[in-house]
DSSP file (Angstrom, degrees, kcal/mol; ACC not computed):
  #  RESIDUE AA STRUCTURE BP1 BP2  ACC     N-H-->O    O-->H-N    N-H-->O    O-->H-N    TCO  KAPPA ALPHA  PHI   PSI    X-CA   Y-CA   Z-CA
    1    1 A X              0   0    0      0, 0.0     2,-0.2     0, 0.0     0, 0.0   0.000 360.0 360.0 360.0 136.8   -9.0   15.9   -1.2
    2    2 A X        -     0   0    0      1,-0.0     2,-0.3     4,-0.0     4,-0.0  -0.611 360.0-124.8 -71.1 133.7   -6.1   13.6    0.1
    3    3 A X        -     0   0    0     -2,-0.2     3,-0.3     1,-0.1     2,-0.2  -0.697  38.5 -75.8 -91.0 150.9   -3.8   15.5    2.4
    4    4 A X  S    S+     0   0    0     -2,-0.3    -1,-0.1     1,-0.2     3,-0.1  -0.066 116.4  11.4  -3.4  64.4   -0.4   15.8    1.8
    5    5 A X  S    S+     0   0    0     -2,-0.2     2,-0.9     1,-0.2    -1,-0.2   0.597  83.4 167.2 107.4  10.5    2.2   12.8    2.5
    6    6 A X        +     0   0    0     -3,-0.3    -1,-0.2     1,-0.1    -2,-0.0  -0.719  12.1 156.1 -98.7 103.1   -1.4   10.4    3.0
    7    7 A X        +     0   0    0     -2,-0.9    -1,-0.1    -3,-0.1    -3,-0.0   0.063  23.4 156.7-104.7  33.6    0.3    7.0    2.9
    8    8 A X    >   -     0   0    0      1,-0.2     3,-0.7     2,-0.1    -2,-0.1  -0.093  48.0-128.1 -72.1 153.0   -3.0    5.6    4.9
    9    9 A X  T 3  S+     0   0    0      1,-0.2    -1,-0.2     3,-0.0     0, 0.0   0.879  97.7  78.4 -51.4 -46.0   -4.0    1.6    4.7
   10   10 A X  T 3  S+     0   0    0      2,-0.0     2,-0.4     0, 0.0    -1,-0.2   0.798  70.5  88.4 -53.4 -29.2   -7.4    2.4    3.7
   11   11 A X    <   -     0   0    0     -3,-0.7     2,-0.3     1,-0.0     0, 0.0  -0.559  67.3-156.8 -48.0 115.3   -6.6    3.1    0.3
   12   12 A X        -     0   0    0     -2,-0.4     2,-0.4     0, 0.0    -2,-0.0  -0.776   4.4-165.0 -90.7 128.3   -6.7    0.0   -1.8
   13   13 A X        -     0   0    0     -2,-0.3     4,-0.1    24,-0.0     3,-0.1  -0.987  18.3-122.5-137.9 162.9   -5.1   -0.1   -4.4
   14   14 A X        -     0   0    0     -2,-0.4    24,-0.4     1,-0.2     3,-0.3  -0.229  47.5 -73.1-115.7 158.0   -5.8   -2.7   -7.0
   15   15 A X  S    S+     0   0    0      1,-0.2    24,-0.2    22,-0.1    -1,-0.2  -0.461 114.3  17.3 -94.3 155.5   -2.8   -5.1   -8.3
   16   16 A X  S    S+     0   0    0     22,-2.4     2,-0.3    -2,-0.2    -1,-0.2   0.820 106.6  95.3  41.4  74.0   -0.2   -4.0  -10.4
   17   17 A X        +     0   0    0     21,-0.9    21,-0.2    -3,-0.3     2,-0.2  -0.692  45.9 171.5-172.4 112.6   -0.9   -0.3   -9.6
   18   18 A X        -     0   0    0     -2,-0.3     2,-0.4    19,-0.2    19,-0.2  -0.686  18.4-137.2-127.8 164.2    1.0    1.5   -6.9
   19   19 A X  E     -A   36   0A   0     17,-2.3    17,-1.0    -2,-0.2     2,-0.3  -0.963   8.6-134.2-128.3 122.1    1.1    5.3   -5.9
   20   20 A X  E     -A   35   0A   0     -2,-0.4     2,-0.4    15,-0.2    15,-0.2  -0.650  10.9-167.6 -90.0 147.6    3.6    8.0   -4.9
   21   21 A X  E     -A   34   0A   0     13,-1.5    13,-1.8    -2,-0.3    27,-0.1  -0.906  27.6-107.5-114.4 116.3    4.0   10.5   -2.5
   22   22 A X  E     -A   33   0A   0     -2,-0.4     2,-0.9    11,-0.2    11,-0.2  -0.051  33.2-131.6 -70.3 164.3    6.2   13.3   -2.0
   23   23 A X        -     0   0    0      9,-1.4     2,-0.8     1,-0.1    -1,-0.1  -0.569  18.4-173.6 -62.2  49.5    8.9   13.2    0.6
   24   24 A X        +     0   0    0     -2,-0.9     2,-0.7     2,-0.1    -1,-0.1   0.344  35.4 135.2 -97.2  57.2    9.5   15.6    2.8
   25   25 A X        -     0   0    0     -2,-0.8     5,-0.2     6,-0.2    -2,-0.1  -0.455  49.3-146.6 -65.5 126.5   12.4   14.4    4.3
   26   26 A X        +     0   0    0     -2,-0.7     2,-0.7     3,-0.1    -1,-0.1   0.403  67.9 116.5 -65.6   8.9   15.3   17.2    4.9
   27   27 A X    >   -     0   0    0      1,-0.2     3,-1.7     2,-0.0    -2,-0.1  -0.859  64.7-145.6 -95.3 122.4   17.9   14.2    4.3
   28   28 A X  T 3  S+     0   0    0     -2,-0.7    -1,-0.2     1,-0.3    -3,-0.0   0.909 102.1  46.5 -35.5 -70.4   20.0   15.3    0.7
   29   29 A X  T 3  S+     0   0    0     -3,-0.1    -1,-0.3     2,-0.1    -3,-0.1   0.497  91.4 109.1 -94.2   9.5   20.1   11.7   -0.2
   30   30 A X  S <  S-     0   0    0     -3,-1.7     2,-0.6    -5,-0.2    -7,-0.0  -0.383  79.8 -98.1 -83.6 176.7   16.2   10.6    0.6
   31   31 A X        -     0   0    0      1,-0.1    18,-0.2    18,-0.1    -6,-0.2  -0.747  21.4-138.4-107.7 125.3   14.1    9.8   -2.0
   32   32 A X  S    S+     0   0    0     -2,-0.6    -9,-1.4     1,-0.1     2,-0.3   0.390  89.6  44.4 -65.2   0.8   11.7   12.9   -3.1
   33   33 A X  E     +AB  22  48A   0     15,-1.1    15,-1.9   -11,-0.2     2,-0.2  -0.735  64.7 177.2-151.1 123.4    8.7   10.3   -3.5
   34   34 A X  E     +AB  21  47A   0    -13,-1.8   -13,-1.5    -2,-0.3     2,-0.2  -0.843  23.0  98.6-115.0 141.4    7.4    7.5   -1.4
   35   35 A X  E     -AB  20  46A   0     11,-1.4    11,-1.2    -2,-0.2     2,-0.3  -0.849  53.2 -64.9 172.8-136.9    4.6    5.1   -1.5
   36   36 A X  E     -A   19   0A   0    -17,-1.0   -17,-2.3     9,-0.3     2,-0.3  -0.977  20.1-171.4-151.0 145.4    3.4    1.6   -2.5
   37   37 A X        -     0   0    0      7,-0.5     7,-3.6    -2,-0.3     2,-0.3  -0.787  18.2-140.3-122.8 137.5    2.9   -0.7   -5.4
   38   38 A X  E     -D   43   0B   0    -24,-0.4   -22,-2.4    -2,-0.3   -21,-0.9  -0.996  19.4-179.1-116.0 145.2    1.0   -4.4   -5.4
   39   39 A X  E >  S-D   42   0B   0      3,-2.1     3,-3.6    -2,-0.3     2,-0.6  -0.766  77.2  -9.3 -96.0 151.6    2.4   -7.4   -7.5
   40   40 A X  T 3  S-     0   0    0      1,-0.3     3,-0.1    -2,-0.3   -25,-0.0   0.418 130.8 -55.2  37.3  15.8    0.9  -10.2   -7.6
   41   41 A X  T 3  S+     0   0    0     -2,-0.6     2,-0.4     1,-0.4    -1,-0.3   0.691 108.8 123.4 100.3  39.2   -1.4   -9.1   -4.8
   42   42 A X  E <   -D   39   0B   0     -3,-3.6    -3,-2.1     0, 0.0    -1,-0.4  -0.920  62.5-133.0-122.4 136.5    1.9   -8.2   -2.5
   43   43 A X  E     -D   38   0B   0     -2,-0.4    24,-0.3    -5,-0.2    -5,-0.2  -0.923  31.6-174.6-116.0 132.7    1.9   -4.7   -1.2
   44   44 A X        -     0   0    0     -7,-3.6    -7,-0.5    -2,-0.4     2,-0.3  -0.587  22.6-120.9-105.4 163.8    6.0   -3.2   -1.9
   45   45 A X  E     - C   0  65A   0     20,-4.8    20,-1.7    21,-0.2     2,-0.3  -0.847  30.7-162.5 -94.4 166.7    7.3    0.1   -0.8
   46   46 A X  E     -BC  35  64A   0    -11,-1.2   -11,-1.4    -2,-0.3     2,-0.4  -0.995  15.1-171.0-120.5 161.0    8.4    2.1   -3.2
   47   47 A X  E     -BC  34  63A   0     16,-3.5    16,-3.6    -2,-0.3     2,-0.3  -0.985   6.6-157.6-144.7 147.1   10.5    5.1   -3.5
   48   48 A X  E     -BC  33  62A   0    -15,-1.9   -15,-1.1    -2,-0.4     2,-0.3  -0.883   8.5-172.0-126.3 135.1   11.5    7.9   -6.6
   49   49 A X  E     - C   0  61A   0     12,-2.6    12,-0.5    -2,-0.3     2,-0.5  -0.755  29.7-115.0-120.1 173.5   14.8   10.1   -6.7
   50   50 A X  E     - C   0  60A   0     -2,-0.3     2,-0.3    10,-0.2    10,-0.2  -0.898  43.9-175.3-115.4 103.8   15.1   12.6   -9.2
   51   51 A X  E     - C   0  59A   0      8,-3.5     8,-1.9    -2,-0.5     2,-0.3  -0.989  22.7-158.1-121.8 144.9   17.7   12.0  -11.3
   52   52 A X  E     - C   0  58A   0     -2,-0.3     6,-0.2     6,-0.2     5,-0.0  -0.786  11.1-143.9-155.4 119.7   19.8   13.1  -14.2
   53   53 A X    >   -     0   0    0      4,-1.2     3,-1.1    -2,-0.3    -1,-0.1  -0.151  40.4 -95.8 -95.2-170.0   22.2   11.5  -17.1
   54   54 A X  T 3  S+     0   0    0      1,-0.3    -1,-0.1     2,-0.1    -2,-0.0   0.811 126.9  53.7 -86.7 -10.0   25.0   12.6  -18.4
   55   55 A X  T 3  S-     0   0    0      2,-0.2    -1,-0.3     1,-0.0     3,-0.1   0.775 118.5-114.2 -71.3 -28.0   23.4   14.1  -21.3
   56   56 A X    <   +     0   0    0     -3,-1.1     2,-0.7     1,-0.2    -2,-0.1   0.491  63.3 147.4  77.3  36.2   21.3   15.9  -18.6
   57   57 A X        -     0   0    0     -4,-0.0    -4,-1.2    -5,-0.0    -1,-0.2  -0.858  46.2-128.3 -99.6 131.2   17.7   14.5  -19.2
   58   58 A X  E     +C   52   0A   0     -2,-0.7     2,-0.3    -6,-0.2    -6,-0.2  -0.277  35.4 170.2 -72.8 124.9   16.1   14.3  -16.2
   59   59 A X  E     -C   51   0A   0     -8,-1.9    -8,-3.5    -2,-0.1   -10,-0.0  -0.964  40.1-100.3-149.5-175.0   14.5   11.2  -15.3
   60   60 A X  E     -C   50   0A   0     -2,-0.3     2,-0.4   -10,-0.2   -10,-0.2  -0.452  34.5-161.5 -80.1 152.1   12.6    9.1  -12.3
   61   61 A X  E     -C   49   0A   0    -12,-0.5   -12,-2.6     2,-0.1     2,-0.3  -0.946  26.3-150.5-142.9 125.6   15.4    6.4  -10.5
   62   62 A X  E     -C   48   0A   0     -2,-0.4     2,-0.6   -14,-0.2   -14,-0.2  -0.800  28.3-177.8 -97.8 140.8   13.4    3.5   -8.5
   63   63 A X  E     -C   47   0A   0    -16,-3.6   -16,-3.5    -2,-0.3     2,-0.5  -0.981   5.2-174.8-131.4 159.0   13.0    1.1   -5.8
   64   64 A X  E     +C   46   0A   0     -2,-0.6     2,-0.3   -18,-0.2   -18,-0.2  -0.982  25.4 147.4-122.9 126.8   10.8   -1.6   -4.3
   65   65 A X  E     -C   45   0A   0    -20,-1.7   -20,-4.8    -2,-0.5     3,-0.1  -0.770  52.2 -47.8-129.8-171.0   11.3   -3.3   -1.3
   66   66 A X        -     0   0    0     -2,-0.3   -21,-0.2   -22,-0.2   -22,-0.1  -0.314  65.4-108.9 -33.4 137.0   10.2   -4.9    1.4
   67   67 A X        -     0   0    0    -24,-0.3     2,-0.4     1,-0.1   -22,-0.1  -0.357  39.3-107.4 -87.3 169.6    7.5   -2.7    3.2
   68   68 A X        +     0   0    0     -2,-0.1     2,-0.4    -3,-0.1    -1,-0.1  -0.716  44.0 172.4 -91.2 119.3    8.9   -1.2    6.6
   69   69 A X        -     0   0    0     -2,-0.4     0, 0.0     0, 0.0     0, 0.0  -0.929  32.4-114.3-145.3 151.6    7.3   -2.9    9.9
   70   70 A X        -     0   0    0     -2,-0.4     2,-0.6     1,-0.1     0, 0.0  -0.002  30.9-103.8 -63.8 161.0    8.6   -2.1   13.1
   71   71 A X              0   0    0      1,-0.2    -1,-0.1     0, 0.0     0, 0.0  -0.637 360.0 360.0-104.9 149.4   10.2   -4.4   15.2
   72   72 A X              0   0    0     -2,-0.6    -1,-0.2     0, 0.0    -2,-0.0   0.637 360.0 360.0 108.2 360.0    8.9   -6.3   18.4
């Protein structure tokens, strides 16, 4: 079983196929799932809100970026 939040490197995950993770950041505006996608054999972050339209069906709002690496 994966634990909670498991964003580890060792998973491979094969290209065009990414995974999400919930969030638990306590910041209102973060996004309630995080995790990674590859293109084209380039590993993205990605991140999921929960969002709602004005009809009020609920659906997923995304991004991909850049992956995070620290600096220095």
């Amino acid at each position: 079983m994966t634990p909670k939040n498991n964003q580890s490197s060792s998973f491979v995950l094969p290209d065009m196929k990414g995974s999400l993770f919930q969030n638990e950041s306590q910041n209102p505006s973060a996004p309630i799932w995080k995790g990674k996608v590859v293109i084209e054999g380039k590993t993205w972050a990605l991140s999921a809100w929960s969002r709602e339209d004005r009809n009020g069906n609920s659906f997923l709002s995304l991004k991909v970026e850049e992956p995070w690496t620290p600096k220095g």
